[in-house]
C-alpha atoms as an extended CHARMM CRD file, in Angstrom:
* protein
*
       133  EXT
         1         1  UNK       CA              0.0000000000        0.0000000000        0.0000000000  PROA      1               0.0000000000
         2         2  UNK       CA              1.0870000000        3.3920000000       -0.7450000000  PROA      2               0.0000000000
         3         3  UNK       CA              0.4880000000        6.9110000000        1.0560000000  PROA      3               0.0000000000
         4         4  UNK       CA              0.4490000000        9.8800000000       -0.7530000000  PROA      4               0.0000000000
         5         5  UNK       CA              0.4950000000       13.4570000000        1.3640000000  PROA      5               0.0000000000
         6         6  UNK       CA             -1.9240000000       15.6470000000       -0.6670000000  PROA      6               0.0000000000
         7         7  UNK       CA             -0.7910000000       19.2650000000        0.0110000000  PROA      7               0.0000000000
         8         8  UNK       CA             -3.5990000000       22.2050000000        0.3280000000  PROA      8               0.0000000000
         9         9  UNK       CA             -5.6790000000       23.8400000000       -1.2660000000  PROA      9               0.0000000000
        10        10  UNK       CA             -5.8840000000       20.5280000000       -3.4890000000  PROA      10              0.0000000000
        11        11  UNK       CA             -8.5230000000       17.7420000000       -1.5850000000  PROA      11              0.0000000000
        12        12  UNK       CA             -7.7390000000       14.4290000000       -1.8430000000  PROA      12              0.0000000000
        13        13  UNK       CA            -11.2450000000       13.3540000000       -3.4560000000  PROA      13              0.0000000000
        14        14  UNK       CA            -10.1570000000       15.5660000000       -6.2800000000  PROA      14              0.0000000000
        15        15  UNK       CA             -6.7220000000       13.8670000000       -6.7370000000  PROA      15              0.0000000000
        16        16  UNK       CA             -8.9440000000       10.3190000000       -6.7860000000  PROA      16              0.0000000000
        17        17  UNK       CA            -11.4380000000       11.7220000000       -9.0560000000  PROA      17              0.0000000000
        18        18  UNK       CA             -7.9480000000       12.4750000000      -11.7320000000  PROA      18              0.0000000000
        19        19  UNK       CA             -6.3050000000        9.1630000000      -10.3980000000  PROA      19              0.0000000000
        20        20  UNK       CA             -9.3320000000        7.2580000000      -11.5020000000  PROA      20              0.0000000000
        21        21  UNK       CA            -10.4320000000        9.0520000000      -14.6170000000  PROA      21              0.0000000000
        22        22  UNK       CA             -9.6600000000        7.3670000000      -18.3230000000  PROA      22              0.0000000000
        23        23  UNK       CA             -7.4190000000       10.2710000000      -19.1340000000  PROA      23              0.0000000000
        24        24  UNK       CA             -5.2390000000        8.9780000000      -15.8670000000  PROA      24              0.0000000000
        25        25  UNK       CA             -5.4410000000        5.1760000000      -17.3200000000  PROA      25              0.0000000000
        26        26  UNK       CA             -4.6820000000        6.0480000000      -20.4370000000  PROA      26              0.0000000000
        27        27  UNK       CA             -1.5270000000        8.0510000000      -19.4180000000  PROA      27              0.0000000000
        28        28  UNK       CA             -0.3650000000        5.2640000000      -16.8370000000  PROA      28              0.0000000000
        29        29  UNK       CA             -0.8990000000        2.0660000000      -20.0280000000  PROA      29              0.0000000000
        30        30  UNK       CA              1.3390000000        4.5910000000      -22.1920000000  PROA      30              0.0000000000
        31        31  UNK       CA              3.8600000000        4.9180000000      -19.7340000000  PROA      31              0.0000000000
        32        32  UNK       CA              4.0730000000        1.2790000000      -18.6260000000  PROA      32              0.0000000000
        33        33  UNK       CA              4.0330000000       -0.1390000000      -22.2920000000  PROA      33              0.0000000000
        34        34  UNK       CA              5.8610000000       -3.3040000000      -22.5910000000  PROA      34              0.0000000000
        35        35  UNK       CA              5.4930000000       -4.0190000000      -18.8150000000  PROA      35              0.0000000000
        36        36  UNK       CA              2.8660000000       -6.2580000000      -19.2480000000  PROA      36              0.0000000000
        37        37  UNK       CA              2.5130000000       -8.7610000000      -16.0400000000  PROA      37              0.0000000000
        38        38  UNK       CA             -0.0910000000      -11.5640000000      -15.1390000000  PROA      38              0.0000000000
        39        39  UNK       CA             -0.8870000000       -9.3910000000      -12.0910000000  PROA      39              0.0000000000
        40        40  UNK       CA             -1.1490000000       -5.7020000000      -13.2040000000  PROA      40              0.0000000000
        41        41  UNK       CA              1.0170000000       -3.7530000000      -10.5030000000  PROA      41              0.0000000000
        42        42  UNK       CA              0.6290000000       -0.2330000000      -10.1200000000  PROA      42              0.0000000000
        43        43  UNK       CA              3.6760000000        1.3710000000       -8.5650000000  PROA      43              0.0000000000
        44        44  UNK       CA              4.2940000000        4.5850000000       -6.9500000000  PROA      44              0.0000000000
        45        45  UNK       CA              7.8010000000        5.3040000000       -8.5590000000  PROA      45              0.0000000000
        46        46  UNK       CA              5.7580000000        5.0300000000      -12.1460000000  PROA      46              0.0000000000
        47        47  UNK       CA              3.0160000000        7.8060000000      -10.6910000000  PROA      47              0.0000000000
        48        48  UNK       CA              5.7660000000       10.5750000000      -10.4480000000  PROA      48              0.0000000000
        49        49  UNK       CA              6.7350000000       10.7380000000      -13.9680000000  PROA      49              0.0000000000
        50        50  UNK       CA              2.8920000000       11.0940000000      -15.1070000000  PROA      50              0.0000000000
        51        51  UNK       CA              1.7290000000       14.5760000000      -15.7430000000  PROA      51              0.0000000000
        52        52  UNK       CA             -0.9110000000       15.7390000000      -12.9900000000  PROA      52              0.0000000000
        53        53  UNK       CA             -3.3890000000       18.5850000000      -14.2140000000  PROA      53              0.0000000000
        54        54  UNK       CA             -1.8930000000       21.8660000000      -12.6900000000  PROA      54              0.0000000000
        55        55  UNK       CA             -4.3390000000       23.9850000000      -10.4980000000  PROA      55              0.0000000000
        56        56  UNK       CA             -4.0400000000       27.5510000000      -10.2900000000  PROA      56              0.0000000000
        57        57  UNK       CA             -6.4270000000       28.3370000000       -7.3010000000  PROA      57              0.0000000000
        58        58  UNK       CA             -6.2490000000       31.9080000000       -7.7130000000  PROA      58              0.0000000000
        59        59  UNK       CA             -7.7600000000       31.4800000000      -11.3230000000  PROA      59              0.0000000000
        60        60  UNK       CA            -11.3970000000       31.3380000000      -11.0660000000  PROA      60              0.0000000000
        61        61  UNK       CA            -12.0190000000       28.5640000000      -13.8020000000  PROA      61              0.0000000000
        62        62  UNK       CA             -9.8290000000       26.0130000000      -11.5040000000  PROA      62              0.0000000000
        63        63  UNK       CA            -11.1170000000       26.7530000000       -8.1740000000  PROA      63              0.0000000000
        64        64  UNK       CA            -14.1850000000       25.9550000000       -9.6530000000  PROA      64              0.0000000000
        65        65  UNK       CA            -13.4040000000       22.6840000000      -11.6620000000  PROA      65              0.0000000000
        66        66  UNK       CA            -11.6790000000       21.6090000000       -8.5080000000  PROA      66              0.0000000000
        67        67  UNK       CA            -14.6430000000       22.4770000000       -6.3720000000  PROA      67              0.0000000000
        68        68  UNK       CA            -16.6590000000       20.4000000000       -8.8490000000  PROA      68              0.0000000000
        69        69  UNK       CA            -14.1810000000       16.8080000000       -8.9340000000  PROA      69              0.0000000000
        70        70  UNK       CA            -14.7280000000       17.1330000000       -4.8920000000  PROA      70              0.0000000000
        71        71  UNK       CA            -18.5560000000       17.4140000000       -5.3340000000  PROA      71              0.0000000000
        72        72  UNK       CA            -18.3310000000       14.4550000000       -8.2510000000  PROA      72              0.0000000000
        73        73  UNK       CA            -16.3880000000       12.2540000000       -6.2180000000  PROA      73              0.0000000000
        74        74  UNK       CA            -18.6150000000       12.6520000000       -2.8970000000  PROA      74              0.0000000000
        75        75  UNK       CA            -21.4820000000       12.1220000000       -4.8560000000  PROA      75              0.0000000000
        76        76  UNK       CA            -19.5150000000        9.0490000000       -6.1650000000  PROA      76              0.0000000000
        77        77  UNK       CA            -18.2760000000        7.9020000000       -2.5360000000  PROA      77              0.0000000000
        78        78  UNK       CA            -21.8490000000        7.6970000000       -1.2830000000  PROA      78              0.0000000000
        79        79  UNK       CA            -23.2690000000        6.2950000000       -4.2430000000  PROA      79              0.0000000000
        80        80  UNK       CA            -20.7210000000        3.3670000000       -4.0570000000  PROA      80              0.0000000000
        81        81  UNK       CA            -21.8160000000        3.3250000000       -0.1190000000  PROA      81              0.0000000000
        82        82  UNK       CA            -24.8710000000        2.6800000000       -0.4680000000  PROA      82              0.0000000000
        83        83  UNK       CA            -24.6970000000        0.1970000000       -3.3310000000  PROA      83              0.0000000000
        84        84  UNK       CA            -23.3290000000       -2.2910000000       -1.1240000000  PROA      84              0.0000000000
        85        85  UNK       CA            -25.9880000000       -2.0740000000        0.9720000000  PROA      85              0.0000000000
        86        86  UNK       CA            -28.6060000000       -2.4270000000       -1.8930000000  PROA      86              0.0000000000
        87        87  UNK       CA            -30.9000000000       -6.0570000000       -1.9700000000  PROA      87              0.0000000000
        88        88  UNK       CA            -32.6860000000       -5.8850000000       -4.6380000000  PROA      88              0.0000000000
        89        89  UNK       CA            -31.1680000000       -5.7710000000       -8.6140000000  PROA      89              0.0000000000
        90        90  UNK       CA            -33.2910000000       -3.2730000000       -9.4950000000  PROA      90              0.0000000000
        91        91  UNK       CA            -32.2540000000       -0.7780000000       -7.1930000000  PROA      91              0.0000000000
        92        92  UNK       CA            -28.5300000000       -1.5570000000       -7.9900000000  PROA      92              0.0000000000
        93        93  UNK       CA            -29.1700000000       -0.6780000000      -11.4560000000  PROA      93              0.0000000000
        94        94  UNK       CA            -30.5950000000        2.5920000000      -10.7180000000  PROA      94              0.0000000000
        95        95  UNK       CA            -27.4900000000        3.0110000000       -8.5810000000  PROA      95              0.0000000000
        96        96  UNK       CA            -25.4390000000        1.7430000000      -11.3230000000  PROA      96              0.0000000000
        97        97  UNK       CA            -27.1810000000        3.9370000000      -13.9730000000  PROA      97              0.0000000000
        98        98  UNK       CA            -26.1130000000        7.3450000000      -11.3480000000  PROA      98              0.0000000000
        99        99  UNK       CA            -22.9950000000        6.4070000000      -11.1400000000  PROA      99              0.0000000000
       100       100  UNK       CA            -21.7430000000        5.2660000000      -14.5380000000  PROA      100             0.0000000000
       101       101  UNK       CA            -23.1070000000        8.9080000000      -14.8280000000  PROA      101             0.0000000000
       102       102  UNK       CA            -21.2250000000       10.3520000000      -12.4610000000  PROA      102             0.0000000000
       103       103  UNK       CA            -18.0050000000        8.4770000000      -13.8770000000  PROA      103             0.0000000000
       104       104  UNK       CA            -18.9570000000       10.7260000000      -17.3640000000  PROA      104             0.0000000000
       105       105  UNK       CA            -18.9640000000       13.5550000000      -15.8930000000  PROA      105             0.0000000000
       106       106  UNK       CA            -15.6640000000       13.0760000000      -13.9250000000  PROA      106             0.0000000000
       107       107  UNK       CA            -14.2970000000       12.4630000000      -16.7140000000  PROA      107             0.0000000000
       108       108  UNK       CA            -15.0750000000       14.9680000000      -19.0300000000  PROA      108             0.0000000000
       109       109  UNK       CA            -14.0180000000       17.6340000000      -15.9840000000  PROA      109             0.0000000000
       110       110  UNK       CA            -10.6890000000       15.7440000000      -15.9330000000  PROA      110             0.0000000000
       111       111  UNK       CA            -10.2890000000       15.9180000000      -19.9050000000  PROA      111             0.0000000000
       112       112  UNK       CA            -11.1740000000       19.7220000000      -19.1490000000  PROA      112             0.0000000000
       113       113  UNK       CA             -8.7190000000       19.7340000000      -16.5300000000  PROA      113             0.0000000000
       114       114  UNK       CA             -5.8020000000       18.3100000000      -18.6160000000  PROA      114             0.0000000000
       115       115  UNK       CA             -6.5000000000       20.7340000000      -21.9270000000  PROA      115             0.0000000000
       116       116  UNK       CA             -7.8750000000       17.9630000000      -24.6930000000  PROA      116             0.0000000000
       117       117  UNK       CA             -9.2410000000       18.6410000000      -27.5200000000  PROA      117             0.0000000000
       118       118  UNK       CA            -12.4910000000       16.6790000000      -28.9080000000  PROA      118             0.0000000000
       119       119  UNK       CA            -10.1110000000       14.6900000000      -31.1550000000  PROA      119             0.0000000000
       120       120  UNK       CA             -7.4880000000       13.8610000000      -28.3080000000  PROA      120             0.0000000000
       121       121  UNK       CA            -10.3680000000       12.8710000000      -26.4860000000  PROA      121             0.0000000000
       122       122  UNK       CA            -11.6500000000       10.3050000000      -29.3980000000  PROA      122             0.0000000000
       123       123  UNK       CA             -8.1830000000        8.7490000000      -29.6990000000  PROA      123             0.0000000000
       124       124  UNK       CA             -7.6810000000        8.1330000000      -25.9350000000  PROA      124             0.0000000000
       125       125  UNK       CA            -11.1310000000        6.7460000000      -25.4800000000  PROA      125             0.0000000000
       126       126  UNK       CA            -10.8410000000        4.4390000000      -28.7980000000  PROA      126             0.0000000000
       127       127  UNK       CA             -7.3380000000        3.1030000000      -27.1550000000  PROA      127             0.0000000000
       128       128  UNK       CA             -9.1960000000        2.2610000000      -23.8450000000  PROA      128             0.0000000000
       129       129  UNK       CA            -11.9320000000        0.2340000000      -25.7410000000  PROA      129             0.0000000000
       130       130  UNK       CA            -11.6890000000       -4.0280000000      -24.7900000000  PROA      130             0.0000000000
       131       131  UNK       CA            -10.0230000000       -4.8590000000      -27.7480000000  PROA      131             0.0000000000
       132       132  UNK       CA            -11.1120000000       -8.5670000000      -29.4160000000  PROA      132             0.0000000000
       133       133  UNK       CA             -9.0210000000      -11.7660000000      -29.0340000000  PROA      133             0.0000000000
């Protein structure tokens, strides 16, 4: 297990709503090509090198975006709470429905977050499709 130290004014549920996004995946698999291992591994010394979405809290547009991941990611957290908790299968696809929402829309902040483009954004979400064997 490894500890990161998240350092104000960032919140940690935005830094999991980045580490968890498709843009994050996608830059991790790049990264790590030709690593590939029976048991995927992720390792903190491979984190470091990845490029994390600078913040400028004075700028209005990122205090915002941030403020927005932490709201995502709650919403996320206690969607994913009470999931578990859920008997019957149509109530867990409701859940399911809310937060494969959710997972959108963290996303697409994230995307906004790291600068893509519409096409950059096509390309990394056609290399993170299953791919047939």
């Amino acid at each position: 297990m490894y500890v990161f130290k998240v350092l104000p004014p960032l919140d940690y549920l935005a830094v999991m709503g980045i580490l968890q996004s498709k843009a994050f995946l996608a830059l991790y698999i790049i990264a790590n090509q030709g690593e590939s291992r029976v048991i995927p591994q992720v390792k903190a010394k491979k984190l470091v090198s990845l490029p994390f979405p600078k913040m400028d809290f004075s700028n209005e547009k990122d205090a915002a975006s941030h403020s927005k991941m932490v709201e995502l990611v709650g919403q996320m957290f206690s969607l994913h709470k009470r999931y578990s908790s859920i008997k019957t299968q149509q109530e867990k696809t409701i859940i399911q429905r809310q937060m494969d929402s959710l997972e959108e829309l963290i996303d697409k902040l994230v995307y906004q977050l790291y600068g893509l483009t519409n096409e950059e954004i096509k390309i990394l979400e056609e290399t993170l499709k299953p791919r047939a064997v």
